[in-house]
C-alpha positions in Angstrom: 82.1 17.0 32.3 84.9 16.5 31.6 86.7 20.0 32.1 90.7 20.5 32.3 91.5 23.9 33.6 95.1 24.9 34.2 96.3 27.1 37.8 99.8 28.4 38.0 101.0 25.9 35.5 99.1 22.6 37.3 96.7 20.8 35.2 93.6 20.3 37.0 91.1 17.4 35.0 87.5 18.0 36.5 85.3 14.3 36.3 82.3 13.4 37.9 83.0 9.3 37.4 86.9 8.5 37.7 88.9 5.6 38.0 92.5 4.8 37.3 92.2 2.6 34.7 91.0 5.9 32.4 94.1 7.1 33.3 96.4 4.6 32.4 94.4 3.8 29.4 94.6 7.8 29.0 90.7 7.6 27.9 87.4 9.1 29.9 85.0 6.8 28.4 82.7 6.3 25.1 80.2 10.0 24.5 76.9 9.2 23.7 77.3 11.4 20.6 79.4 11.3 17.4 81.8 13.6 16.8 84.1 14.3 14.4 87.0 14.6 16.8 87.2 12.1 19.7 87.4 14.8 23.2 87.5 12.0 25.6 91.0 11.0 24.9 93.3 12.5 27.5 95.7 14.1 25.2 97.9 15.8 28.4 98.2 13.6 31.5 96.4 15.3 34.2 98.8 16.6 38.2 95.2 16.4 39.5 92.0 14.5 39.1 88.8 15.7 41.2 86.3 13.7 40.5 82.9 12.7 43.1 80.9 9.5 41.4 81.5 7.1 44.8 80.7 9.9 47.4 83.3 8.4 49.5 86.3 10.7 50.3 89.9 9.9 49.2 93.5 11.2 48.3 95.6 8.8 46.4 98.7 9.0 43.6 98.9 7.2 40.5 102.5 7.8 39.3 102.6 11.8 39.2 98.8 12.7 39.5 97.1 13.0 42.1 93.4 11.4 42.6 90.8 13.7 44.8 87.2 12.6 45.7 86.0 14.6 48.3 82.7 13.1 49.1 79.6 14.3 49.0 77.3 16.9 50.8 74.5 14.7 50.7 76.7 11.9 53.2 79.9 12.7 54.3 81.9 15.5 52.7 85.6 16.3 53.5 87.3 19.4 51.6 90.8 18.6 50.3 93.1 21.3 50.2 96.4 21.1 48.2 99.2 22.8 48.5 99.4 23.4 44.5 103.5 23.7 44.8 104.2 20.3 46.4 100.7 18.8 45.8 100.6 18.1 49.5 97.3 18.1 51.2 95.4 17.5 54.7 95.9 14.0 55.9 92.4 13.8 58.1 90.8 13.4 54.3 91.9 9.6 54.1 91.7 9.0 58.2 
């Protein structure tokens, strides 16, 4: 935490706690250890964010990424599936 994988050419960033000021600021937060290199700093802007830390399921853009929570299993979960080509996805996630 935090991960950034990469699937036919879409940059996935994987967070628990996410919000979009870390994006626009392009920084995930202060570590708890020191490091010689700084690997919170978003060096490549994420196409999608999954993160969980509210539980509450959402979809929403910011500019060109797109933002996924999709709940929890504990209270309500809702899978989000994108379309990784359009970055589409199934609309009863935000209903």
């Amino acid at each position: 935490n935090p991960s950034m994988i990469e699937i036919n050419g879409v940059k996935i960033l994987l967070v628990h706690k996410f919000d979009v000021d870390m994006l626009k600021k392009r920084y995930l937060g202060k570590s708890k250890l020191i490091l010689p290199n700084d690997y919170l700093v978003l060096d490549e802007i994420p196409d999608i964010v999954h993160c969980g830390h509210t539980h509450i399921p959402e979809v929403k853009n910011y500019k060109s990424t797109t933002i996924v929570n999709s709940g929890s299993l504990l209270s309500e979960f809702k899978p989000v599936v994108i379309d990784l080509s359009d970055r589409t996805f199934n609309q009863e996630v935000i209903q």
